[in-house]
N, C-alpha and C positions, 0 to 999 in steps of 0.2 A: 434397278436394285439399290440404289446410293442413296434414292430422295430417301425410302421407308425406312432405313439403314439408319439415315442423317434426323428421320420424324421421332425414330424411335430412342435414340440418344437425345433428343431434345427432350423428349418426353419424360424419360427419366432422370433427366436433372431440375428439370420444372420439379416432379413427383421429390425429389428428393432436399430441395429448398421449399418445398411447403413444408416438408416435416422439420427440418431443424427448426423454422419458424411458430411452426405447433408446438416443440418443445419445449420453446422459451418460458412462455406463460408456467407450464409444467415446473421446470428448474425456478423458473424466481417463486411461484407457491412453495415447491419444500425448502426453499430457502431462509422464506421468511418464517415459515412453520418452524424450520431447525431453527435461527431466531429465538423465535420467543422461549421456544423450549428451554435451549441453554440460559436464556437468562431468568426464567422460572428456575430450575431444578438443576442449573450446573452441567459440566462434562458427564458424570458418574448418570446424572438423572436422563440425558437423550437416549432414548430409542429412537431406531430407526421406524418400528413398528405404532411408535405416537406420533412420528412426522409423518409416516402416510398416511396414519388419520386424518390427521391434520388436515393437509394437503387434497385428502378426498380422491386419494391413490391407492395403490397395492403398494407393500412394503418390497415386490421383487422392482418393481419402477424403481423407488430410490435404490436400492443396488446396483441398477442399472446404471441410473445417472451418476453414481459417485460412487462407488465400489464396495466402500464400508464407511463406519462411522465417521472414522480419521478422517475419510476425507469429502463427505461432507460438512464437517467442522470447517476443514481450512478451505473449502468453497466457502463457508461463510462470512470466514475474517478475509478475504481473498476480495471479497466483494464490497465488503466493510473499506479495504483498504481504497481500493481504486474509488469508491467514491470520496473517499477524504484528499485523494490525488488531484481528483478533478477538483473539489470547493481550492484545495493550493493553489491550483493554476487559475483559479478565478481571482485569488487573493492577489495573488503575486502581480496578475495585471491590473490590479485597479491602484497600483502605485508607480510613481516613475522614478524612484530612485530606490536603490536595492538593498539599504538599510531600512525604509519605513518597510520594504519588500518582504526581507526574511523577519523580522519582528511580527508583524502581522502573521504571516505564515505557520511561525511558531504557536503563538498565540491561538489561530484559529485549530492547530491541532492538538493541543493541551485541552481547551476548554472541549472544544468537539469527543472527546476522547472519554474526558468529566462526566461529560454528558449523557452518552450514549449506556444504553443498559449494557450491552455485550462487553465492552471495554471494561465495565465498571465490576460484569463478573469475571474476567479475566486480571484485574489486575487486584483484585479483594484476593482473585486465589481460589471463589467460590466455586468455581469449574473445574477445579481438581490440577495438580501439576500440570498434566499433561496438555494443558493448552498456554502455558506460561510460555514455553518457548515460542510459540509465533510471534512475542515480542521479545524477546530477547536473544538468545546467541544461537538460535538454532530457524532464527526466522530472515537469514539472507536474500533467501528468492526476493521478498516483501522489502526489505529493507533497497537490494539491488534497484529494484524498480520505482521505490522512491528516491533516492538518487539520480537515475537517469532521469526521470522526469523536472525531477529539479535543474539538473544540467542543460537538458535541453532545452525547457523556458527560459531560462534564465542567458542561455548561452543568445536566444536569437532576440531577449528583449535589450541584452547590454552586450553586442558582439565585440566590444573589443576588451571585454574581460579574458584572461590570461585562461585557455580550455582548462588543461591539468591543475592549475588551482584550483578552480571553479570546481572541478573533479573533488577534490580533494576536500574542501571546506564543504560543499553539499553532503559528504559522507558525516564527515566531521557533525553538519548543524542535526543532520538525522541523527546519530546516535546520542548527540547531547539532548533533543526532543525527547527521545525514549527516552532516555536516562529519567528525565525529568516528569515524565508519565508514570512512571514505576515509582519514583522516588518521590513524590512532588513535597519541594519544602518552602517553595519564594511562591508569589503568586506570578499568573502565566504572564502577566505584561513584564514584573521586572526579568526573568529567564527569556520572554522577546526579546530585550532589549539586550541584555548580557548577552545572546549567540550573538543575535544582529551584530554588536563589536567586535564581537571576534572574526567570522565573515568578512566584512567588511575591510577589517586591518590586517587580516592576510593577504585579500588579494591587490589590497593597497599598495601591501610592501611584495606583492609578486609582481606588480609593475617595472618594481623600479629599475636601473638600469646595470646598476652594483648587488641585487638580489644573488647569492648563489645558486648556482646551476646543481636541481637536484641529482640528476645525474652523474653527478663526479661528488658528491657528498658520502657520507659517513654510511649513510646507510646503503648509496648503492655500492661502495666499495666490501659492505655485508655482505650482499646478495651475489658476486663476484666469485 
């Protein structure tokens, strides 16, 4: 009775990794169909019912896959993100010292940002409010996860940088990026180079050996 027991639980995890594997191809098509839409015709302009055209699906599929509108949007700056994530940590290792490191980095996601249609209707505004916030003060998750990502490269390419700095200045260099995607007024090499120094001469001076100990400082006697 065990083997047919043990045949038949194989069998349905086999049957059940074909299909997540089936649905990929699925998800990256309305992906990219949500794509172009938003940047054709804006937040206001996506239907759900022109991305399954699109896509060469039923419009209950995409409900399926992402629930409603909202949140196939932020599937698609979700995925926008992570691959800007990955080109950083390509950037980031093709330097060995962590000033040309974060300058490049910067650099590559200012211009990359420039570039790309979605960013470009997200930050014109051409997609209606309601997609502004994924880059600004309502887009944590996204934000969170480029930080750790920065920390952890960063932590295992220069291990004897100081963690909680490093912590602290990778938030720092992300929100000063954004800032400067929303706002852009210096071209993206001199905003490289201006984080790169700031980066850089933090965690310079969190080396040293007279540095104040955040924890007994001003602020943690606030939070007390």
């Amino acid at each position: 009775m065990a083997a047919p027991l043990r045949a038949r639980a194989t069998s349905r995890s086999e049957s059940e990794t074909r299909m997540t594997t089936e649905r990929r191809p699925v998800r990256e098509a309305l992906l990219d169909a949500a794509a172009e839409i938003l940047t054709r015709d804006g937040y206001r302009g996506l239907r759900m019912r022109d991305v399954a055209e699109a896509a060469g699906v039923s419009r209950q599929t995409v409900y399926n896959e992402f629930g409603d509108k909202w949140g196939l949007v932020q599937a698609v700056v979700v995925r926008l993100n992570d691959r800007y994530l990955d080109g950083i940590d390509r950037v980031l290792s093709e330097h060995d010292d962590l000033y040309s490191a974060v300058a490049a980095a910067v650099v590559y996601t200012i211009e990359t940002a420039a570039d790309d249609p979605i960013h470009k209707t997200v930050l014109t505004g051409a997609g209606g409010d309601e997609l502004l916030p994924l880059l600004t003060t309502q887009a944590e998750p996204l934000l969170f996860t480029a930080r750790a990502r920065l920390v952890e490269h960063a932590g295992a390419q220069w291990p004897d940088l100081d963690r909680r700095a490093l912590a602290e200045m990778a938030d720092t260099a992300v929100r000063l990026t954004m800032s400067h995607m929303m706002l852009p007024d210096q071209p993206p090499e001199r905003v490289g180079h201006l984080i790169a120094r700031i980066v850089t001469r933090y965690l310079a001076a969190a080396d040293r050996p007279d540095r104040p100990d955040a924890s007994s400082g001003p602020a943690a006697d606030a939070d007390s």
